[in-house]
Structures are given as structure tokens and as C-alpha cells.
PADOLUM-367875 format. One record per residue (C-alpha): residue in one letter; z, y, x; residue number from 1. Coordinates in steps of 0.5 Angstrom, whole numbers, always signed. Each point is the difference from the previous one (the first is absolute). Example, Ala and Ser with C-alpha at 12.3 -4.5 7.8 and 13.67 -1.06 7.14 Angstrom:
2
[node A,[+16,-9,+25],1],
[node S,[-2,+7,+2],2],
! end
This chain:
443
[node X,[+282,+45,+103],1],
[node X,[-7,-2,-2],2],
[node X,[+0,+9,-2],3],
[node X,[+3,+2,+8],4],
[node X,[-6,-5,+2],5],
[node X,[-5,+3,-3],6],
[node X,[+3,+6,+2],7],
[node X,[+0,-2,+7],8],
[node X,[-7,-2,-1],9],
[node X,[-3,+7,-3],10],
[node X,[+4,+3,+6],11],
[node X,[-4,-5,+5],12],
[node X,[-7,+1,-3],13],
[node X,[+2,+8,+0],14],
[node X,[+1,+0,+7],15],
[node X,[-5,-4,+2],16],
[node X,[-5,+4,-4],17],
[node X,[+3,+7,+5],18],
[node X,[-1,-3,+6],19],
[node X,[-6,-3,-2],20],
[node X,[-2,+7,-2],21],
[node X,[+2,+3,+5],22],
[node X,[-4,-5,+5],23],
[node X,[-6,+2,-3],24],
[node X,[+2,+7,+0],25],
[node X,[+2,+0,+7],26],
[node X,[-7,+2,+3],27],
[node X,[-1,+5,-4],28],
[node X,[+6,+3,+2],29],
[node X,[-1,-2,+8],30],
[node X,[-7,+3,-2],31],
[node X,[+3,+7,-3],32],
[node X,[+4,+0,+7],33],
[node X,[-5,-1,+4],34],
[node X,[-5,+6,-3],35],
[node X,[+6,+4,+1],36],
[node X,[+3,-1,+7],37],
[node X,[-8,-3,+2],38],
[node X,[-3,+6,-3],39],
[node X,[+5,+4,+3],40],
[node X,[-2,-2,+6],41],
[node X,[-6,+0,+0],42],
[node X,[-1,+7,-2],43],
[node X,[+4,+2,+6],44],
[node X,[-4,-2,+4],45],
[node X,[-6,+2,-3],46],
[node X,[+2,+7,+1],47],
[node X,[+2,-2,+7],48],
[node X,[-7,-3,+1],49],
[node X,[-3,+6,-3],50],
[node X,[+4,+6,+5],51],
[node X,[-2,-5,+5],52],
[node X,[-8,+0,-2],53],
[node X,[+1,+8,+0],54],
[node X,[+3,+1,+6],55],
[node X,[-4,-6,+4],56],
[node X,[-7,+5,-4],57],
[node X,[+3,+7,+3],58],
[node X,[+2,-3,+7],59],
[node X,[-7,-4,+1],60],
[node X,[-3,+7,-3],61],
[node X,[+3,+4,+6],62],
[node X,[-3,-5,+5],63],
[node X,[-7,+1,-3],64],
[node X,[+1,+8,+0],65],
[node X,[+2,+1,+8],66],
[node X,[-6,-5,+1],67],
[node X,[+4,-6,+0],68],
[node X,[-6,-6,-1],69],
[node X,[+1,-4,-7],70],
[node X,[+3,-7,+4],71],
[node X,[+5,+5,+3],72],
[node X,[+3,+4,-8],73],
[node X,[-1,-8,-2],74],
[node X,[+5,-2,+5],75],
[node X,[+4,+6,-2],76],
[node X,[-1,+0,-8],77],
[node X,[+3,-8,+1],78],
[node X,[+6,+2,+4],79],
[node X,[+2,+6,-3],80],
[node X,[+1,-6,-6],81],
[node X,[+3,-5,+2],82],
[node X,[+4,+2,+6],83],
[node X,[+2,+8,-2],84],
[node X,[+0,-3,-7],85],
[node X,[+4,-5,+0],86],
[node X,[-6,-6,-2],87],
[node X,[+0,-4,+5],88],
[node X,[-3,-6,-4],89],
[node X,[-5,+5,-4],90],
[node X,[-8,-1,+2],91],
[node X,[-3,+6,+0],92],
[node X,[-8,+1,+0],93],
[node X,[-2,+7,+2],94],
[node X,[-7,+1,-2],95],
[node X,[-3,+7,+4],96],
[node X,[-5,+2,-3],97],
[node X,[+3,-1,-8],98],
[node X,[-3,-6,-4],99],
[node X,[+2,+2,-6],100],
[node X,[+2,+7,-4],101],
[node X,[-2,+7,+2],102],
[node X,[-1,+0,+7],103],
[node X,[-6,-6,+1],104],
[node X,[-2,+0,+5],105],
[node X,[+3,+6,+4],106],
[node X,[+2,-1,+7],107],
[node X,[+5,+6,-1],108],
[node X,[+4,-4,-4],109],
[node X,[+5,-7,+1],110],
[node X,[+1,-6,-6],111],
[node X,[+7,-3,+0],112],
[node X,[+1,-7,-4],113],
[node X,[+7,-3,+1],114],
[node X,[+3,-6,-3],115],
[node X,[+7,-1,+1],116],
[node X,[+2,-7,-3],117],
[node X,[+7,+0,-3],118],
[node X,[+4,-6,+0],119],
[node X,[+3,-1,-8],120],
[node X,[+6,-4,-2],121],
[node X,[+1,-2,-7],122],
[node X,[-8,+1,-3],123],
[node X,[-2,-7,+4],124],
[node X,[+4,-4,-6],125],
[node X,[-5,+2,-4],126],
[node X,[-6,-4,+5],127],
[node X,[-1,+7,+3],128],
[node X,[-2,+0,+7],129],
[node X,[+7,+3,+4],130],
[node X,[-5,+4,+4],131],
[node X,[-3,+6,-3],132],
[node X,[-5,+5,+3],133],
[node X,[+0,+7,-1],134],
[node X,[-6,+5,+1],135],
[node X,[-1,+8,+2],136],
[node X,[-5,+4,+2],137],
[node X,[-1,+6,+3],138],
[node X,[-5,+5,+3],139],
[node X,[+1,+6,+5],140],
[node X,[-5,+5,+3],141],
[node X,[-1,+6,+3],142],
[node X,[-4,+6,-3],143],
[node X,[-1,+7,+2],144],
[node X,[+4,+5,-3],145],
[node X,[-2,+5,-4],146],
[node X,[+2,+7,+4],147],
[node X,[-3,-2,+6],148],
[node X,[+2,+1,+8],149],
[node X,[+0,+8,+2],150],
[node X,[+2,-1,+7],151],
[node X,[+0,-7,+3],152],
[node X,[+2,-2,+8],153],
[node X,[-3,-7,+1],154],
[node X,[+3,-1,+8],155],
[node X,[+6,-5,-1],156],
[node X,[+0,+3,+7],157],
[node X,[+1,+7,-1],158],
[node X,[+6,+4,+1],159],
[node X,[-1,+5,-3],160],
[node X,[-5,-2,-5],161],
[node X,[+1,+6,-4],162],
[node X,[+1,+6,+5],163],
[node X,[+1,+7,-4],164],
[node X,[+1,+7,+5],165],
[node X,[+1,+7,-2],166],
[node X,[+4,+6,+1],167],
[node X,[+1,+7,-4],168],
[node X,[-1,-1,-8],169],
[node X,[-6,-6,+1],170],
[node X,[+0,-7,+3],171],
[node X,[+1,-3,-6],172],
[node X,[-4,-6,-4],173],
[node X,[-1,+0,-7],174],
[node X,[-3,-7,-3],175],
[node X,[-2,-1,-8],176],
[node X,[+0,-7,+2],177],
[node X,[+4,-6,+4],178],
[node X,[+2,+0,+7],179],
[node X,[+0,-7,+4],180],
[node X,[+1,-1,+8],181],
[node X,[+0,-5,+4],182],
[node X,[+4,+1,+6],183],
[node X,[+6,-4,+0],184],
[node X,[+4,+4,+5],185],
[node X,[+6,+5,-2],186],
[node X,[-4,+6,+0],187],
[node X,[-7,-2,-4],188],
[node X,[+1,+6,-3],189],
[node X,[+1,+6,+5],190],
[node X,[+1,+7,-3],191],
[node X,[+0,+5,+5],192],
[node X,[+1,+8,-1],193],
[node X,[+3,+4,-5],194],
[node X,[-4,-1,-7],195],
[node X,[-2,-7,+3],196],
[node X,[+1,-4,-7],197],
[node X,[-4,-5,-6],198],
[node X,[+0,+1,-7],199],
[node X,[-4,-6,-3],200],
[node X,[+1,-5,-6],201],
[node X,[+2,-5,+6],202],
[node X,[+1,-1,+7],203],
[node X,[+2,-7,+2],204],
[node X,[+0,-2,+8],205],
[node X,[+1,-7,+3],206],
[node X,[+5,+4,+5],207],
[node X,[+4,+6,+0],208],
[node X,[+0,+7,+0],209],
[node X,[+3,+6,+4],210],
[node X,[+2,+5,-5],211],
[node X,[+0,-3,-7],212],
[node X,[+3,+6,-4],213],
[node X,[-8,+2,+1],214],
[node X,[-2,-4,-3],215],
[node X,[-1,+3,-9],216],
[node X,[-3,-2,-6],217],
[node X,[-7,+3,-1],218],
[node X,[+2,+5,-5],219],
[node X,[+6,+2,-3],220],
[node X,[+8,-4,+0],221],
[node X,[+2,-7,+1],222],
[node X,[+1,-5,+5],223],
[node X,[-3,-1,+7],224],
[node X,[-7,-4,-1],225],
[node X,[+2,-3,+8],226],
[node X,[+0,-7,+0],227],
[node X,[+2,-3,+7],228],
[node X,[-1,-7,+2],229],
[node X,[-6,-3,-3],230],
[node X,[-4,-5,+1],231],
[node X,[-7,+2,+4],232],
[node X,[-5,+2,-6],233],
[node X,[-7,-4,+3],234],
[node X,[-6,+4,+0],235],
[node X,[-3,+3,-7],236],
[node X,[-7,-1,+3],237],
[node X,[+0,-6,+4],238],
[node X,[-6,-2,-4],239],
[node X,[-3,+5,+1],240],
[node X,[-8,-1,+3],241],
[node X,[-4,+3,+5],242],
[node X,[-6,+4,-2],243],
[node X,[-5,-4,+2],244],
[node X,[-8,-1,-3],245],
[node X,[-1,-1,-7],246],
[node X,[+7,+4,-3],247],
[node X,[-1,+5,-5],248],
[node X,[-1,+8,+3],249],
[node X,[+0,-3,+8],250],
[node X,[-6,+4,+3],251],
[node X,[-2,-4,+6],252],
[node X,[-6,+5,+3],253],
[node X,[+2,+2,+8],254],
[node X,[+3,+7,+1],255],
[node X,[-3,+3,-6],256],
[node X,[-3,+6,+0],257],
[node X,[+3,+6,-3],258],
[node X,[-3,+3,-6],259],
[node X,[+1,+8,+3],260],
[node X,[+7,+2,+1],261],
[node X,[+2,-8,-5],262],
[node X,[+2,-6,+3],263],
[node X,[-3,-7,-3],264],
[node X,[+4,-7,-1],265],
[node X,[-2,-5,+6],266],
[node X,[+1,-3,+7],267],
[node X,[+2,+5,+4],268],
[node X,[+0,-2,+8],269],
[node X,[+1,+8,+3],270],
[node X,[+6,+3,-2],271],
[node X,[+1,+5,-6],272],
[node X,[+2,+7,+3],273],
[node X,[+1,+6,-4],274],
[node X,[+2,+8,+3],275],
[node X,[-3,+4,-5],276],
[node X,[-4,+1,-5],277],
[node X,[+0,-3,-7],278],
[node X,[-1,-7,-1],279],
[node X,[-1,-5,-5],280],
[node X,[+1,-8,+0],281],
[node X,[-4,-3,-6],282],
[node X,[+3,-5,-4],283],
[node X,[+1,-8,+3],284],
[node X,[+2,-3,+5],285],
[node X,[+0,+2,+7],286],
[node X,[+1,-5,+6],287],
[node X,[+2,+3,+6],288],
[node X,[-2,-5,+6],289],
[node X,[+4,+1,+6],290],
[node X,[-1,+7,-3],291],
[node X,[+5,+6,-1],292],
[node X,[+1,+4,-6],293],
[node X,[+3,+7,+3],294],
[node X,[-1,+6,-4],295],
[node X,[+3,+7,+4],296],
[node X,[+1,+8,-2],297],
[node X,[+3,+4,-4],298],
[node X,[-6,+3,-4],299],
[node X,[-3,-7,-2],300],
[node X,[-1,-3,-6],301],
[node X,[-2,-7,-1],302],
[node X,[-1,-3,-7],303],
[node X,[-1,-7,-1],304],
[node X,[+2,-3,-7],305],
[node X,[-2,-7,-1],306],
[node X,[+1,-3,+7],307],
[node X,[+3,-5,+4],308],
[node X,[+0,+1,+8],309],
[node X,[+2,-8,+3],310],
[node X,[+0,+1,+8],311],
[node X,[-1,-7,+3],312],
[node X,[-2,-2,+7],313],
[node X,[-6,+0,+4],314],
[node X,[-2,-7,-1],315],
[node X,[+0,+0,-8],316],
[node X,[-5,-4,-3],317],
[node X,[-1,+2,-8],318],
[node X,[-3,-7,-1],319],
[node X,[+5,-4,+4],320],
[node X,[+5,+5,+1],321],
[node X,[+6,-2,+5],322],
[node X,[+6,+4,-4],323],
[node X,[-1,-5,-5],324],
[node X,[+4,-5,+4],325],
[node X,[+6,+6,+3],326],
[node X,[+4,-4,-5],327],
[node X,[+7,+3,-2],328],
[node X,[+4,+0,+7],329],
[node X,[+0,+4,+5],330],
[node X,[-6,+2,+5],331],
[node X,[+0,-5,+6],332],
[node X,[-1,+2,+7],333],
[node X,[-6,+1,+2],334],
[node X,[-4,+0,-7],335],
[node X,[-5,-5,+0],336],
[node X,[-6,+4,+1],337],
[node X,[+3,+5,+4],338],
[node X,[-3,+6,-5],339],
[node X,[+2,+7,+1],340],
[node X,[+3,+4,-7],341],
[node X,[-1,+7,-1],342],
[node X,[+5,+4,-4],343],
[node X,[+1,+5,-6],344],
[node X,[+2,+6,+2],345],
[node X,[+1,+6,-4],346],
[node X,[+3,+7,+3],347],
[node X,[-2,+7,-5],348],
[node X,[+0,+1,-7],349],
[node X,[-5,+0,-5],350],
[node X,[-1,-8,-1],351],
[node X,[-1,-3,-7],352],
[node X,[-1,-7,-1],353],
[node X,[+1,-6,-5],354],
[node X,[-1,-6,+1],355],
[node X,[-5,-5,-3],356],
[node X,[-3,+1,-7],357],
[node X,[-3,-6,-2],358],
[node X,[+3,-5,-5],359],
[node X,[-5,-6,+2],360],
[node X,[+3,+1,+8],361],
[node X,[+7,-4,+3],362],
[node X,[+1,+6,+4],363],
[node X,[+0,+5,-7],364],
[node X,[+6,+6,+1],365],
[node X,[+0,-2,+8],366],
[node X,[-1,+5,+5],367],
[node X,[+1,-1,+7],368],
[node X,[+0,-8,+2],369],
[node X,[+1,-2,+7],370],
[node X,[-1,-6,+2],371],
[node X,[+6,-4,+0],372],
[node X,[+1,-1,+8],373],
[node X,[-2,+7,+2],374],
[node X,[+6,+2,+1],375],
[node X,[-3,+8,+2],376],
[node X,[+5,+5,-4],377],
[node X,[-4,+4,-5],378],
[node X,[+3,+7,+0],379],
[node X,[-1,+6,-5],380],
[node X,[+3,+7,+2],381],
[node X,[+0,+7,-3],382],
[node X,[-1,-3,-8],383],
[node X,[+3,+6,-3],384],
[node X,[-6,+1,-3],385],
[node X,[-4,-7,+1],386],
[node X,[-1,-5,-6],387],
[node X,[+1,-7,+0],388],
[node X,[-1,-5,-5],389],
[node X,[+0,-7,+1],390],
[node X,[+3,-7,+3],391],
[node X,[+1,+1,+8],392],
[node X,[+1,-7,+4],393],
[node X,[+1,-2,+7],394],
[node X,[+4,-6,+0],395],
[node X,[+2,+0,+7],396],
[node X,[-1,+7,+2],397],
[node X,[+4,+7,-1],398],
[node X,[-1,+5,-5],399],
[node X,[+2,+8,+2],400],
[node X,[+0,+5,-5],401],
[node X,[+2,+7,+2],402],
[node X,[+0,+6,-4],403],
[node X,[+1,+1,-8],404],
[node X,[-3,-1,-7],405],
[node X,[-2,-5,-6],406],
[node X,[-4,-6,+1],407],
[node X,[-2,-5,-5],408],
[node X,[+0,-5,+6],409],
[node X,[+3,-7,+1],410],
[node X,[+2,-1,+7],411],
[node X,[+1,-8,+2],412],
[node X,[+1,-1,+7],413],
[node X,[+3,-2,+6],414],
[node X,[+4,+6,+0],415],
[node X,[+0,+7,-2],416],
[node X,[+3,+5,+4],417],
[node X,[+1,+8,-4],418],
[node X,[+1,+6,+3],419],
[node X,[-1,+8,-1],420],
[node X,[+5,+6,-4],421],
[node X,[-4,-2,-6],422],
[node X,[+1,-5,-6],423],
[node X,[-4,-6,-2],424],
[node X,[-2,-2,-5],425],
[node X,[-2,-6,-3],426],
[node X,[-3,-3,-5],427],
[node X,[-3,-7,-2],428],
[node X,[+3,-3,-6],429],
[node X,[-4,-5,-4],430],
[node X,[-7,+1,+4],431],
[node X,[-5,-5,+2],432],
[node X,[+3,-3,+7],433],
[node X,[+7,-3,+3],434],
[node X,[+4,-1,-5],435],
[node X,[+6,-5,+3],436],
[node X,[+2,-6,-2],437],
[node X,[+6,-3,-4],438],
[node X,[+1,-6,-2],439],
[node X,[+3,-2,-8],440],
[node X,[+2,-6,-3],441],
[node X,[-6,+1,-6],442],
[node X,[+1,-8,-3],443],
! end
């Protein structure tokens, strides 16, 4: 008897050592439950939090590349995540320019910090706050791309923003570059002719094309590089600044006289106007002040390396000028001032220029620049055997080339328009100027 009540003894005291053990063990095991299914969770929702931060960076970065201000790609960026994403209860801080990383500083670029709180289940056994919090970052830019635009057609309004014509065995535009237009219409692209087609690396458009089997890879086989429906690319120069008093190479002397049969960079209230003759522009810059640039004639040669020709209205100022605040909308009606444009026109061959060469001048590699709001086209015919090298810009006006040949020229206008039984051909890639923007994901 007194043996089965030792026995029952030793039993009782086994058992109450396990369950006493097992008390003690039983945070232990809660707690490896909760780094487990708490853990879990809270990776989850770290990567969730991190998607988040990437597209609420990318979103406000595509604000700012199409002008929107800092408060508005905030408001985006804190949308994207807690609405688009599925974070309703993150906090989201958007800091434009960057505080932190690579980019301080740099108001081309937008900051994201998230925290999602996550709401555990087993971890507050162990005296942990049942609300934790996870963090992400993530910023977003946009840089220019490295090939650059040879052909740009800014106008959202122009339809067509690219227009080609051409008949025989010529019409066609050959681009060692990017293409980019604008018009939002169906046919913002319009081919017309025979041979009327474009070979470039890439042709994107806002709208549509009227005849997309014309449009073929710059050189050799493989898929069309046409892209249509794009978002509108915002104007690679917008910061692009006036000539003005005090910029490197801007000669501000007042119609300059000519150096013999030599013309010299400065103000230029007369207009320009060759018909014959061998000419010369020396190298700068050359403001045309309500002033024409025409060149005429067949037997005319005219050379200008190193030059820029930037036609303005009558009441420019170089110490105060008015262009400074076109800002990037259309001209209004009147414009202020009411100024008087001249125009560039060149009709007859042998003309050879290139843009500006002087490395300290933010107008370096660019050719002919009009003044955002004159809106008078610059027209170019009988190139064949004319040279042109160098960025073209009028943002807000027409460019017309007729005939055929091969520039190194970058046009970046309002719209262009080609014409002629010739090809042309363009080549600008990786040049000073006008290279478009994209935006990238780069932390």
C-alpha cells in the first residue's frame, strides 16, 4: 500500500514539475510563434510599404517632369500610396529636393519615406507593443537621355506636329536619334507621298499616325520603333535663359559693322539680307532685334561656323530682357509690348553653318533660337547642297525644310514640317543640347 502511494506520489510531483515547465516554457513557444506568424507579417508588409514608396517616388517624379510644382507631386506621391497601394493608415513624408543619399538637394528628384504600422497577434505576450511599424524609402527623378531628340514637335496643339511630303523616289526623313511629337490628334504624324516614310531609333507620339507601316528602324531589320499614345515629353530647354548682358561670347555692340565681305556677332536692329556674294559670319552670337536673317540666290556662299542667330522682338532689352518672362505657355494675344519679330529664311544653296562653339556658353552646340513667343516659321529651302549643324529652337513656331541632304542639326520646335523628292537626313545623337527626359527609379 505504502509503495502505490509512493508511486502516486512520484507521479503527482512528475506531473506538476511538466506543467510547471511547461508554464515556463510557454512564452518561449508564444514567443517563436510570434517571431513566426508577427514576423511574417511584418515582412509582407515591408515589401508592400516598399512598392508603395517606389511608385508614390516615380508618380511625384512625373509630376515634377511635366512642371507640376513640389506640393502637387507630394500630394501624388501620398496618393499613390495610400490610396493606388493599398496603405490607407501609412504616413508618408515626400521631401523634394531629397535630404538624404545621392540626389541632396536636386529639385529634379522626390524623396519618399513610408511607415505602415502592422498590427501583430502573438508578440505582445512578451511585452511587445502589439502595433509595430515598418519603414521604406525610395526616390525617383528624371534625367536626360543619352542619345538625345533629333526631331521634337513641342505644340500639344499640333496636328500635324510632324508633317512629311514627297513624291518620285525622295520625301523620306532619316533620324540617327529619337523622334517625339506632341499633337494629340490622329494624325500627329502625317505622311504624304510616295517615298513620304521615317527611319529613327525612336519615333513616340502623344496621338496617332496616318500611315504607320512608314514608319522603319534607322538602319537594317526589326520591329517598328512607332510608339503611340505617350504621355506629352515637357520642353527639353524650358531653362534655357535669354542672351542678356554679362553671358559669355553675347557681343552687345549695335548693328556691327561688317569686317569687308565678314559679318561680326552683336545687336542687330537692320535686318540681314544676302543675294550674292561670298559671305562670312564670324563666330558668336548673333541677336536679331525685330530683325530678319534672309539669305537668297543660288550662287551664294555663306559660311558661319561658330555662330548662333537668336531673333527676338523690337522691344528686347539685353540688360532687362522681356523674353525672360515668356515662361513655357503659348504666346498670348497681343504680347506684351507689342514687338515686331523678323524671321529666318533661307532659299539657295551653299550655306554652311554650325551652331555655337564655346564651352563656358549655355547656349553651346545651338544654332538658331527664337524667342519662345514668336511664333514666325523659320523656313530653309534648296538645301541640297547646304550644311546645317546645331540645335534649331522655336518653341511655339514652325519649322519648314524643303529640299534634301544631311545635317547635323537637332530641331526642337512647335512643329515641323518636310517637304521635297529628296531625303534628309539627320544627325545629332549625343550632342550638347536637347536631350529629353525620363524619368528612373535610381534609390
Amino acid at each position: 500500500m505504502r509503495s502505490q502511494r509512493t508511486q502516486r506520489t512520484a507521479s503527482g510531483a512528475r506531473s506538476g514539475k511538466v506543467f510547471v515547465l511547461f508554464g515556463l516554457l510557454l512564452p518561449v513557444i508564444f514567443g517563436m510563434v510570434g517571431l513566426t506568424v508577427d514576423g511574417g507579417l511584418m515582412m509582407a508588409t515591408h515589401v508592400q510599404a516598399q512598392s508603395a514608396a517606389d511608385a508614390g517616388a516615380t508618380a511625384a517624379a512625373m509630376d515634377l517632369l511635366h512642371g507640376q510644382s513640389a506640393a502637387t507631386a507630394g500630394t501624388t506621391a501620398t496618393t499613390f500610396v495610400q490610396q493606388y497601394n493599398g496603405l490607407p493608415n501609412a504616413t508618408v513624408t515626400v521631401n523634394i529636393p531629397p535630404t538624404e543619399g545621392a540626389h541632396v538637394g536636386n529639385s529634379q528628384y522626390a524623396e519618399v519615406f513610408v511607415t505602415a504600422p502592422v498590427k501583430t497577434t502573438f508578440i505582445p505576450i512578451l511585452g511587445v507593443n502589439s502595433t509595430q511599424n515598418v519603414q521604406a524609402r525610395a526616390v525617383a527623378g528624371y534625367e536626360p537621355v543619352t542619345m538625345g531628340e533629333g526631331i521634337m514637335s513641342l505644340d500639344p496643339n499640333g496636328n500635324p506636329g510632324l508633317s512629311i511630303s514627297g513624291g518620285g523616289n525622295g520625301g523620306g526623313l532619316s533620324v540617327n536619334g529619337n523622334v517625339f511629337v506632341n499633337g494629340s490628334g490622329a494624325s500627329a504624324i502625317q505622311l504624304n507621298g510616295s517615298h513620304a516614310d521615317i527611319q529613327a531609333q525612336v519615333v513616340d507620339v502623344v496621338g496617332g499616325v496616318n500611315n504607320p507601316s512608314n514608319i522603319l528602324p534607322y538602319s537594317g531589320s526589326g520591329p517598328s520603333p512607332l510608339q503611340t499614345g505617350m504621355l506629352p515629353q515637357p520642353d527639353p530647354l524650358a531653362n534655357l535663359p535669354t542672351p542678356a548682358s554679362g553671358m559669355a561670347g553675347v557681343n552687345l555692340t549695335v548693328n556691327p559693322a561688317p569686317t569687308g565681305n565678314a559679318f561680326n556677332p552683336g545687336i542687330y536692329t537692320n535686318s540681314i539680307s544676302i543675294n550674292n556674294g561670298t559671305w562670312t559670319f564670324n563666330p558668336g552670337v548673333y541677336i536679331l532685334q525685330g530683325a530678319s536673317l534672309t539669305i537668297n540666290g543660288g550662287s551664294t556662299s555663306v559660311t558661319g561656323n561658330g555662330v548662333m542667330f537668336y531673333t527676338t522682338g523690337s522691344n528686347y532689352n539685353p540688360s532687362s530682357p522681356p523674353d525672360a518672362n515668356d515662361g513655357q505657355g503659348p504666346p498670348p494675344s497681343p504680347i506684351p509690348g507689342n514687338p515686331t519679330f523678323g524671321s529666318i529664311n533661307i532659299n539657295g544653296t551653299g550655306v554652311s553653318f554650325t551652331g555655337l562653339n564655346n564651352s563656358s556658353s549655355p547656349f553651346n552646340g545651338m544654332l538658331f533660337y527664337q524667342r519662345r513667343w514668336d511664333t514666325n516659321q523659320i523656313s530653309i529651302s534648296g538645301v541640297g547642297n547646304n550644311s546645317l549643324n546645331g540645335t534649331i529652337y522655336a518653341k511655339w513656331a514652325n519649322f519648314n525644310l524643303s529640299g534634301n541632304g544631311n545635317f547635323g542639326a537637332q530641331v526642337i520646335t512647335g512643329t515641323v514640317s518636310l517637304s521635297g523628292n529628296g531625303n534628309i537626313t539627320l544627325n545629332y545623337s549625343g550632342k550638347n543640347l536637347g536631350k529629353g527626359n525620363e524619368v528612373f527609379l535610381v534609390e
